[in-house]
ROVEXKOL-82179 format. One record per residue (C-alpha): x, y, z; residue number from 0; residue in one letter. Coordinates in steps of 0.001 Angstrom, whole numbers, padded with zeros to 6 digits. Layout:
       px       py       pz  num  residuo
        X        Y        Z  NUM        A
...
END
This chain:
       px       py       pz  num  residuo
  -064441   010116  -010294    0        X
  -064920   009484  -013909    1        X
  -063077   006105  -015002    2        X
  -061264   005637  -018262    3        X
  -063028   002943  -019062    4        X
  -066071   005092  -018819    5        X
  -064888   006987  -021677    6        X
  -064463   004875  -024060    7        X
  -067486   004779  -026723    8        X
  -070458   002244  -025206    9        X
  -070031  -000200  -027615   10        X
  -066254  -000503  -027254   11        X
  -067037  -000037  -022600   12        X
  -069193  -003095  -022904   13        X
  -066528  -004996  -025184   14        X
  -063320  -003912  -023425   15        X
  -065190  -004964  -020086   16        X
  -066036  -008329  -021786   17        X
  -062372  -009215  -022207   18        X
  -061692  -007474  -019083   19        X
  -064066  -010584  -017412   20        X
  -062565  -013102  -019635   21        X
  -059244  -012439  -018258   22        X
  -060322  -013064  -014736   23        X
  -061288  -009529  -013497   24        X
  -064638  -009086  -011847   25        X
  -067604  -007597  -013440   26        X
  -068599  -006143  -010308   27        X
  -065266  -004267  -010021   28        X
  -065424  -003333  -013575   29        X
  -068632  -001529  -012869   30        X
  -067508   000821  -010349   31        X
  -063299   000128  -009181   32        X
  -060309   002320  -010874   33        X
  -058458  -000060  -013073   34        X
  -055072   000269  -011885   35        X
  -051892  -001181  -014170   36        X
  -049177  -003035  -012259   37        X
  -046466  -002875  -014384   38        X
  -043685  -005374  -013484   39        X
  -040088  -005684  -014576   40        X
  -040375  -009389  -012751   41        X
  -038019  -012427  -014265   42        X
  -035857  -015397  -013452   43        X
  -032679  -013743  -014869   44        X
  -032079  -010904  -012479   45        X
  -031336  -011324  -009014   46        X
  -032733  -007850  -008617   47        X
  -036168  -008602  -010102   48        X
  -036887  -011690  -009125   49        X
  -038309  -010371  -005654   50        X
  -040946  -008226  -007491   51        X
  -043732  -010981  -008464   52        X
  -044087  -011420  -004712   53        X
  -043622  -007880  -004124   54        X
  -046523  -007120  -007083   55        X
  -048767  -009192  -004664   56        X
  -048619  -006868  -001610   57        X
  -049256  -003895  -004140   58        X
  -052300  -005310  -004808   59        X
  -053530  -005706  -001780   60        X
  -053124  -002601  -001076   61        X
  -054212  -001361  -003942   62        X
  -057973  -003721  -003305   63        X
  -058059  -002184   000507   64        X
  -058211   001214  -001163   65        X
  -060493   000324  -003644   66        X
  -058925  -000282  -007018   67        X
  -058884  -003062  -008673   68        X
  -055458  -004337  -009811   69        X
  -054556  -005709  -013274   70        X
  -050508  -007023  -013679   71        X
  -048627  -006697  -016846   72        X
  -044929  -007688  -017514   73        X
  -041809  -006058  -019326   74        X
  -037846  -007110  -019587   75        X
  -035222  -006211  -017386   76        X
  -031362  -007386  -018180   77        X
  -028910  -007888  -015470   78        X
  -026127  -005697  -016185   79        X
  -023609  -007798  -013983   80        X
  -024501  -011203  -016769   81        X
  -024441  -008754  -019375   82        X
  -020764  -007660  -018447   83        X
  -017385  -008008  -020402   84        X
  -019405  -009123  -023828   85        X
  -021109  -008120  -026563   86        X
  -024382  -008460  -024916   87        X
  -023906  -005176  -022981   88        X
  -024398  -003253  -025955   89        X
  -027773  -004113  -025319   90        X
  -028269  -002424  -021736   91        X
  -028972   000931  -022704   92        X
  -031158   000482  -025689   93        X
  -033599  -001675  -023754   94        X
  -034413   001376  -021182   95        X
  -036173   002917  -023871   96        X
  -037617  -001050  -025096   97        X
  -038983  -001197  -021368   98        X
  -040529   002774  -021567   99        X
  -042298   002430  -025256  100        X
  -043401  -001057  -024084  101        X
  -045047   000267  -021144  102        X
  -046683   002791  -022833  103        X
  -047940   000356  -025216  104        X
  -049635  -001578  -022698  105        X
  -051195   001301  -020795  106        X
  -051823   004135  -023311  107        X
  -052846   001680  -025844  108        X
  -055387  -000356  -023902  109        X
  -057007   002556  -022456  110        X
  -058561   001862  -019673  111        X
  -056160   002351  -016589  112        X
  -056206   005338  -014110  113        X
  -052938   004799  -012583  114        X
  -050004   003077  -012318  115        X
  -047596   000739  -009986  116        X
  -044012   000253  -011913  117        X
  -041991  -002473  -009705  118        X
  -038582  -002299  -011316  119        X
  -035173  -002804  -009513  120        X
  -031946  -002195  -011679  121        X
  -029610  -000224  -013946  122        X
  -031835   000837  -016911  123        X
  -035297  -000518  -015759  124        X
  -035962   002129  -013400  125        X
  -035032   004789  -015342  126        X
  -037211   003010  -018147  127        X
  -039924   003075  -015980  128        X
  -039698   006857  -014537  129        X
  -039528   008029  -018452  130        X
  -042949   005596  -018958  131        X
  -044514   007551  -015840  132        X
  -043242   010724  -017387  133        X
  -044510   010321  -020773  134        X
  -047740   008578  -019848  135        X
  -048642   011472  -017175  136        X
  -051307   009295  -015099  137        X
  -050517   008455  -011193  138        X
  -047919   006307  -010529  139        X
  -045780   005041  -007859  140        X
  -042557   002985  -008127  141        X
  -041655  -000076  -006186  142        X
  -038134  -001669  -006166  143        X
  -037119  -004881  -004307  144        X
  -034084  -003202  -002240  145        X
  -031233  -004249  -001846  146        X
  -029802  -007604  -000534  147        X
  -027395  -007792   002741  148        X
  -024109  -008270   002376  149        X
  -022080  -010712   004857  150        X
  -018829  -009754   003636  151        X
  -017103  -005936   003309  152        X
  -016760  -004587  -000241  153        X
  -012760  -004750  -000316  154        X
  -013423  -008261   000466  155        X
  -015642  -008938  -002640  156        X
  -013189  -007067  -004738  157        X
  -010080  -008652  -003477  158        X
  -011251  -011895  -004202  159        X
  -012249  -010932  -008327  160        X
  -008365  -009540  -008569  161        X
  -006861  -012973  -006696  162        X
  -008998  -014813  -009483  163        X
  -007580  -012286  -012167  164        X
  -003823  -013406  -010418  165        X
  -004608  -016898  -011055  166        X
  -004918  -017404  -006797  167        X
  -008877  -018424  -006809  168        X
  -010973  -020977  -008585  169        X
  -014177  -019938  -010505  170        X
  -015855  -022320  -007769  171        X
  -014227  -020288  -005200  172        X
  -015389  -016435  -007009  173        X
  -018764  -017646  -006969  174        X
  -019554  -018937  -003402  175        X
  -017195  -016625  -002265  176        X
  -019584  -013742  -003928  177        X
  -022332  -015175  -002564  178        X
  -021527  -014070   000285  179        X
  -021476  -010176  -000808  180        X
  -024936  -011255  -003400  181        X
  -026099  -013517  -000592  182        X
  -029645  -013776  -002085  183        X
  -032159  -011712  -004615  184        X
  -032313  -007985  -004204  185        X
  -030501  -005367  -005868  186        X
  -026302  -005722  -005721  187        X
  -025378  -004212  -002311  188        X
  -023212  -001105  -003651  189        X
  -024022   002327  -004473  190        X
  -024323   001215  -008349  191        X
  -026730   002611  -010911  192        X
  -029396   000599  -009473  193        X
  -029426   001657  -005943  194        X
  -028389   005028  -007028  195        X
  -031225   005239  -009184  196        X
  -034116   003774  -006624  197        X
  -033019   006633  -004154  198        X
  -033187   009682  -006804  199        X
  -036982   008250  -007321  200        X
  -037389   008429  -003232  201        X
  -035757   011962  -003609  202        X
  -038263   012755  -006936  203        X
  -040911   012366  -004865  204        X
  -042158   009210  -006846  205        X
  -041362   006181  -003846  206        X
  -042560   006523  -000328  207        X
  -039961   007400   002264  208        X
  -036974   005016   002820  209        X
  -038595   002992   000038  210        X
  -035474   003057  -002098  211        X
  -032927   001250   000704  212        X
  -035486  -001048   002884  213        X
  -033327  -005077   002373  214        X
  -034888  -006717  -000116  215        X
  -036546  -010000   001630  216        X
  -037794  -008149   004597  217        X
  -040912  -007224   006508  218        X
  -040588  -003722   006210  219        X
  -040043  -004366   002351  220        X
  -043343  -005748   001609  221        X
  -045053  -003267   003641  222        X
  -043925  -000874   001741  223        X
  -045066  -001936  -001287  224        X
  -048524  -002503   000042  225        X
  -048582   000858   001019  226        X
  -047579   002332  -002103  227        X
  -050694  -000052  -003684  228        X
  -052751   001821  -000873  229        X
  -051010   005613  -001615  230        X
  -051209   005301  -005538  231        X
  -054994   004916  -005410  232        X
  -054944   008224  -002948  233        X
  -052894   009954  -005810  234        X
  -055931   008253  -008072  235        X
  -058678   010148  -006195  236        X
  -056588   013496  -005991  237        X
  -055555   013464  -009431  238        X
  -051947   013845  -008498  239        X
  -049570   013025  -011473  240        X
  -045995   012366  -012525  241        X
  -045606   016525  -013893  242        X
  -047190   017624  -010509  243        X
  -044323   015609  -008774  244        X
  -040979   015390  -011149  245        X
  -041135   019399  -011531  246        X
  -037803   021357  -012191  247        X
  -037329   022004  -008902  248        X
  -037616   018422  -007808  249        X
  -035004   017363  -010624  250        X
  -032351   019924  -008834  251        X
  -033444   018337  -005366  252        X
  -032747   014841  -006948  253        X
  -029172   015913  -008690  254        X
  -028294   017214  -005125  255        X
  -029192   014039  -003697  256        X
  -027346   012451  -006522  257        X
  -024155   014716  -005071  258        X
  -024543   014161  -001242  259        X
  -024297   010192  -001647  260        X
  -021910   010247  -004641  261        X
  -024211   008442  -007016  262        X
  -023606   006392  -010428  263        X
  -022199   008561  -013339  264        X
  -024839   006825  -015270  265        X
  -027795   009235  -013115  266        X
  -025740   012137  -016501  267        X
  -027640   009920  -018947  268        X
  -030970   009122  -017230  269        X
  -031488   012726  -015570  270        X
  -031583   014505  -018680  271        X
  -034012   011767  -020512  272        X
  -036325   012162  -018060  273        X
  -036025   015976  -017862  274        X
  -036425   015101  -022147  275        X
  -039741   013133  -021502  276        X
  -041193   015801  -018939  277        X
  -040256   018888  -021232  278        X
  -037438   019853  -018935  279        X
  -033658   020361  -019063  280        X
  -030543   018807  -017097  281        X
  -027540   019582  -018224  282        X
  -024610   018662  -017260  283        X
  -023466   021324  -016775  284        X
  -025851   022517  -014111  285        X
  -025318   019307  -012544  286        X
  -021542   020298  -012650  287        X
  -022152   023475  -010751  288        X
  -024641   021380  -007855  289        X
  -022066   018917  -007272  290        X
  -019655   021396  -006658  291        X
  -021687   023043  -003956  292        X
  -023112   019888  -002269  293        X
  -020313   017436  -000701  294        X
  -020133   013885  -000588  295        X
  -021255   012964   002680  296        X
  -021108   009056   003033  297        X
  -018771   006534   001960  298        X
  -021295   004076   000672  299        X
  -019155   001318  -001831  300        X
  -017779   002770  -004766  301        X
  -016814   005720  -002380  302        X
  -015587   003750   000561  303        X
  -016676   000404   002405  304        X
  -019979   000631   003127  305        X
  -023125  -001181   001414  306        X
  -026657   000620   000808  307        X
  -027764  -001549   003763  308        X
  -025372   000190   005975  309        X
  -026760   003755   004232  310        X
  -030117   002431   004998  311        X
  -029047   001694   008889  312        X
  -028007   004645   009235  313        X
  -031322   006646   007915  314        X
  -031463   006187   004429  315        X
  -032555   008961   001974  316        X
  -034846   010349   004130  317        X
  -031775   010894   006677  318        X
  -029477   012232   003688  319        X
  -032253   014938   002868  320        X
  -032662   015768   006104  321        X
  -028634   016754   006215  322        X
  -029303   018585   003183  323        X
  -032464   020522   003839  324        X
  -031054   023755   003523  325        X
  -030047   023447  -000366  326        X
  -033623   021790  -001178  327        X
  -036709   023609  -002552  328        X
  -039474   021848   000139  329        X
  -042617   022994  -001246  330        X
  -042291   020031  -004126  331        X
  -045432   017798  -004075  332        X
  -044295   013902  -003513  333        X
  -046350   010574  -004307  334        X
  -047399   010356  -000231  335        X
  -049883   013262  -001071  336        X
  -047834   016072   000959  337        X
  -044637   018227   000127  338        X
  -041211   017173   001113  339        X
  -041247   019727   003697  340        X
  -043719   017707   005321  341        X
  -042638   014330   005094  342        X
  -039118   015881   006296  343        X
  -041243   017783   009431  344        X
  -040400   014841   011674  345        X
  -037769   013190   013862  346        X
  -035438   011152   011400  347        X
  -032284   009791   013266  348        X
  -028907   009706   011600  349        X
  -025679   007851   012356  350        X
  -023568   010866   012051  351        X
  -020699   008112   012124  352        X
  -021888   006864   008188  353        X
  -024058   009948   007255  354        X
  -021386   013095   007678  355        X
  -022715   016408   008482  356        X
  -022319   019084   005184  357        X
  -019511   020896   006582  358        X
  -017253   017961   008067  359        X
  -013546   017736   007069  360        X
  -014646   014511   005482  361        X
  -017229   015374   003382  362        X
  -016199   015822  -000354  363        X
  -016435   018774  -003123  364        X
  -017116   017916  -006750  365        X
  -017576   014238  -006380  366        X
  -018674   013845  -009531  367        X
  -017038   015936  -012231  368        X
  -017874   017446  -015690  369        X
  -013756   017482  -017504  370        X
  -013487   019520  -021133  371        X
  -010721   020317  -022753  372        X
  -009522   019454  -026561  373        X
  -009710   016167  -025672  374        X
  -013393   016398  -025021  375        X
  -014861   019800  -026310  376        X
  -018496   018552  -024795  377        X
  -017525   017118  -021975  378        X
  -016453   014095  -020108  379        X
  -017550   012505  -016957  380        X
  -015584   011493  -013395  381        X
  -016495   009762  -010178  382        X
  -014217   011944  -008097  383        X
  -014773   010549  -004928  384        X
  -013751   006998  -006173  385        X
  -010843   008629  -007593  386        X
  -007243   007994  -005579  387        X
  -005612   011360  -004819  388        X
  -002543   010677  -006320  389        X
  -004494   010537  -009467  390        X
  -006717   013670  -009295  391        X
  -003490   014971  -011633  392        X
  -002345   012445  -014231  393        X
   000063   012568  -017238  394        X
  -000008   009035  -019591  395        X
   001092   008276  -022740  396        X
  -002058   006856  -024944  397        X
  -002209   003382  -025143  398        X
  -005397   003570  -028334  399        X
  -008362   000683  -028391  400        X
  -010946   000855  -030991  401        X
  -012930  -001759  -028735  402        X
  -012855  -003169  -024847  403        X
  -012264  -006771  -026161  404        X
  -009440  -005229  -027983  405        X
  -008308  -004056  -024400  406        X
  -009137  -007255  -022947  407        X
  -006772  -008883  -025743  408        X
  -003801  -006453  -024454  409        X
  -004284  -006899  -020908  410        X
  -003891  -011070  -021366  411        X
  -000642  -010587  -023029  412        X
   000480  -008323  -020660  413        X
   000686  -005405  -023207  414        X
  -000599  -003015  -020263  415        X
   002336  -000964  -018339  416        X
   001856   001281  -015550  417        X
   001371   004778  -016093  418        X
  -000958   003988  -019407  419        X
  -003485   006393  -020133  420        X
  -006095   003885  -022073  421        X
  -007562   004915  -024800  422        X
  -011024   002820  -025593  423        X
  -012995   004467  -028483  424        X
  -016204   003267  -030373  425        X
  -017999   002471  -027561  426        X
  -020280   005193  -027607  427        X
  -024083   004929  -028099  428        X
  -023551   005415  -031676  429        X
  -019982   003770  -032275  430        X
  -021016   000746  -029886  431        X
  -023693   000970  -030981  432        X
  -025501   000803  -027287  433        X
  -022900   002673  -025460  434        X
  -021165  -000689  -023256  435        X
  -020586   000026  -019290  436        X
  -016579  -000984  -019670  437        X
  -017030  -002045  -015707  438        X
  -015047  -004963  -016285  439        X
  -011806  -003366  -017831  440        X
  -011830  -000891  -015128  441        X
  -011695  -004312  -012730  442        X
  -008676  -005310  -014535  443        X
  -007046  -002519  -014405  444        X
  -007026  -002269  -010467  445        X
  -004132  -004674  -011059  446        X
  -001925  -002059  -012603  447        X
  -000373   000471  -011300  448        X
  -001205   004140  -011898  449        X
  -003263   004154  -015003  450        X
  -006066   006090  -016387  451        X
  -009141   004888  -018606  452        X
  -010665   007119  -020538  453        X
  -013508   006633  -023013  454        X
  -016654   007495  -024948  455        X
  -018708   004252  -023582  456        X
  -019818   003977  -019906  457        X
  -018960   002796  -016424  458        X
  -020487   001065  -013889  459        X
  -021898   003026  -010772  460        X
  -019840   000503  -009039  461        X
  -016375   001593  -011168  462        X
  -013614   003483  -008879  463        X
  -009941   004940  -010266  464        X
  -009429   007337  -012683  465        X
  -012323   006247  -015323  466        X
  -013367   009139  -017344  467        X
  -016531   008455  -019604  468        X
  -019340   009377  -021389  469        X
  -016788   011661  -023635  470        X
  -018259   013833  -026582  471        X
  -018144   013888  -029346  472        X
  -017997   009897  -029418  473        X
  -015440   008576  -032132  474        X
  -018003   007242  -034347  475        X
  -018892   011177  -034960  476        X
  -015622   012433  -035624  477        X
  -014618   013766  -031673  478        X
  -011108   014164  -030913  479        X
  -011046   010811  -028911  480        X
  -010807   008962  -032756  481        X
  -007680   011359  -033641  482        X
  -005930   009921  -030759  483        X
  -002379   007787  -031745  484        X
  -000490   005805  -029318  485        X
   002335   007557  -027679  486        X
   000481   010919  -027611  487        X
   000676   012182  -024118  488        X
  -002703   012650  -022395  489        X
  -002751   015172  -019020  490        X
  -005828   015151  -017183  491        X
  -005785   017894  -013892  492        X
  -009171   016897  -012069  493        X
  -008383   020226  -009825  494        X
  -008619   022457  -012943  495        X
  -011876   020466  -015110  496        X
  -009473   019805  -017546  497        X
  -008549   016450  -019759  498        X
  -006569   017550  -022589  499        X
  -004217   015936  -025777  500        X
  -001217   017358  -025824  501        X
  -000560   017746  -029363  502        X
  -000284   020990  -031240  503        X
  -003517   022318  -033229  504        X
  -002089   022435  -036230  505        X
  -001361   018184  -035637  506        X
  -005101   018005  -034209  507        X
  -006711   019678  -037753  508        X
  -003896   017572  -039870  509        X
  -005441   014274  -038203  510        X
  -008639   015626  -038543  511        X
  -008691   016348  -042146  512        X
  -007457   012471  -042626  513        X
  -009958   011513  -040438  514        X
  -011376   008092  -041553  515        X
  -014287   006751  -039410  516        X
  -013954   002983  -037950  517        X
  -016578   000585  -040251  518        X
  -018205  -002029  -039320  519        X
  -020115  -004654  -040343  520        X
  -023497  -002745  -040056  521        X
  -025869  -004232  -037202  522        X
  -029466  -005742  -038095  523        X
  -032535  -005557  -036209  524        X
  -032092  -003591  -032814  525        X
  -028685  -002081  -032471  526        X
  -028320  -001172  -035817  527        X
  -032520   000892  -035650  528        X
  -030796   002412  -032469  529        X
  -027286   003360  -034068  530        X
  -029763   005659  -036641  531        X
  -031654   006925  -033868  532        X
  -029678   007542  -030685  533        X
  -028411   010707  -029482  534        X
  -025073   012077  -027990  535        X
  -024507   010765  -024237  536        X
  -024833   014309  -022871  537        X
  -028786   014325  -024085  538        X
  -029341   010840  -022144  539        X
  -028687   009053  -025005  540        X
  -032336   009915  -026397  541        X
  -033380   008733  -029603  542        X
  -034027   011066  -032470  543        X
END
């Protein structure tokens, strides 16, 4: 195969190679090995990444038994749990697309590499590194570092955070007491964005079999990464790329994946960027119409009490397609070299006790919901199947935030009554700007009693209750959400799609024609480059 070292100009070859040597790489392997990029989210800040520098290690071996020769770059990865309940989460979102133009710095600019390993574990680094794969187009594989074992049950974990927000537990108690849930690196234990994420790459086609759910800190762990070293450099020699693998009809196998384990709301945003970075659509509202046709079928934490190591006990992904086979399109090409109806033509067992069959009583419709209505004219999103049912129908009166820490200012002086439909605006990814994942108000709010959140920033894959999101038009554009006074009554009908204001339209266009956008102080460097660039939540948040 021809190398793309080889075609750069001779002058440049015998230069590039030069500083190739300097940097510790062979000149024997830069005569006649693939160059192969290992790019790696590792850091010290991230329990979920801090695995991957030992995990980059058995790539490379694998990738040297094939024949490649390995060459290890780094990029960032924020923890979205530190980030939490500040302003520092305004930062989460923006640095997915930080992590996917830095990457394709490094590889596109350098020129020389014929494929690529991308070891990332959390929230916005893996989709940052599927949208690098996607826009860089040569073969590549993705490693996480799973996820970490649990000793305690969810509702354990949880109980304890609300006996702290009582006043009951010390912060010395909430943090060896959750270290028993986080009892060591590896990605958080619940069916978050992170984990959610890691299996729609297994279901992509882009991460060996049951490499999305294998414990982080196991055998079984680090073999699979030094297979996927040993199967990119097999996708090398074939020629096999990220387009000939992430097709349309592997996006609808992933969103019905997404469905049948009840997956992070935040899979809306990253879906369609990476449809945007392959030339493809998602919408939502074709994901609307899949997730009303493929059930929930486990009750992995937010959806019940279950951790992704009990999902992966039970199967894992490749058990959940399995159940599903009938809805998928098999003839998709996947990074192992053969179609998913081949890597599904084999004996998987299932725990039918965690992974329910399609058409059991248990299994649940619409699990994640698209809502319109005045309210939100472009849509809103819903976790269903962390919903209560004695919310699936709600009536509130508006209780109106123009931030979370004003929220967080209410709920400390006991402002908050039951029945409060909460109203938290400018959090979008232009209002924000960096669209914040409220996870931590919808924490609080498990306190009181039959109350709905609704808003045009994010949630946390982890988030349960009635949390409705993503809404659009944000305020910071003029959508309804900014017209919104307290007192108006807000009825939401999860049944019927619907989330709607219950003011007259001749009120609506009276507010709107004395609509005066929120100001404020305008943001340097980053946030305020990404509040000129960003797009609405419904086009994954893509910049301009």
């Amino acid at each position: 195969m021809e190398r793309a070292i080889d075609r750069l100009e001779p002058f440049q070859r015998a230069i590039s190679k030069a500083h190739l040597a300097s940097a510790g790489v062979s000149i024997d392997a830069l005569e006649s090995r693939p160059l192969i990029a290992i790019a790696n989210s590792w850091n010290e800040v991230c329990p979920g990444h801090e695995p991957l520098k030992k995990l980059a290690e058995e790539v490379k071996k694998g990738i040297l038994e094939a024949g490649g020769e390995p060459i290890e770059f780094n990029t960032i990865a924020m923890c979205d749990g530190i980030a939490q309940g500040h302003p520092g989460m305004r930062y989460c979102l923006p640095h997915r697309d930080i992590i996917t133009d830095s990457c394709e710095a490094m590889i596109v600019g350098e020129g020389v590499f014929d494929g690529v390993v991308y070891l990332a574990s959390c929230d916005k680094i893996i989709p940052g590194m599927l949208n690098a794969a996607a826009r860089i187009n040569l073969p590549s594989i993705i490693v996480t570092a799973g996820p970490c074992y649990a000793e305690i049950k969810p509702n354990e974990s949880k109980e304890l955070r609300q006996r702290f927000l009582r006043g009951e537990a010390t912060e010395r108690e909430v943090i060896e007491g959750t270290l028993k849930y986080y009892t060591g690196p590896g990605v958080c234990p619940f069916l978050g964005t992170a984990n959610t994420m890691g299996c729609l790459c297994e279901g992509l086609g882009m991460m060996l079999p049951n490499g999305a759910l294998y414990p982080s800190s196991t055998s079984m762990r680090r073999f699979s990464a030094r297979e996927s070293g040993i199967r990119l450099m097999e996708l090398v020699e074939k020629n096999i790329k990220p387009s000939d693998i992430m097709s349309q009809e592997a996006l609808n196998n992933t969103i019905k994946l997404l469905s049948a384990i009840g997956g992070s709301l935040n899979a809306l945003i990253h879906l369609p960027a990476l449809a945007h970075e392959l030339g493809l659509e998602v919408t939502w509202e074709e994901i609307a119409h899949i997730t009303s046709q493929v059930p929930v079928i486990c009750n992995i934490v937010p959806n019940g009490n279950l951790t992704c190591v009990d999902l992966y006990q039970a199967g894992g992904v490749p058990a959940i397609l399995k159940t599903i086979e009938s809805t998928l399109q098999k003839d998709v090409m996947t990074c192992t070299g053969k179609t998913l109806a081949e890597n599904l033509n084999r004996k998987i067992e299932i725990n039918r006790e965690i992974i329910r069959t399609m058409d059991d009583e248990q299994s649940i419709t619409n699990g994640i919901q698209v809502l319109y209505g005045n309210l939100a004219p472009e849509g809103a999103l819903v976790k269903t199947s962390a919903v209560p049912k004695d919310l699936h129908v709600f009536t509130g009166k508006a209780r109106v935030f123009n931030s979370e820490d004003e929220c967080y200012e209410a709920f400390h002086r006991h402002e908050i009554q039951e029945g409060t439909a909460l109203i938290v605006r400018y959090e979008g990814p232009q209002g924000g700007p960096g669209m914040k994942e409220l996870h931590r108000i919808t924490e609080i709010m498990k306190g009181i009693a039959h109350c709905g959140i609704i808003t045009d920033g994010r949630f946390s894959g982890a988030s349960g209750g009635l949390s409705i999101g993503y809404l659009c038009p944000e305020a910071a554009v003029g959508g309804t959400i900014a017209l919104v006074e307290d007192g108006d009554i807000i009825h939401v009908d999860l049944n019927q799609n619907m989330i709607h204001l219950q003011i007259s339209d001749e009120e609506l266009e009276k507010r709107r024609a004395n609509f005066k956008p929120l100001v404020r102080v305008a943001e340097k460097g980053l946030l305020g480059r990404y509040a000129k660039l960003v797009q609405s939540a419904k086009t994954g948040a893509v910049l301009k």
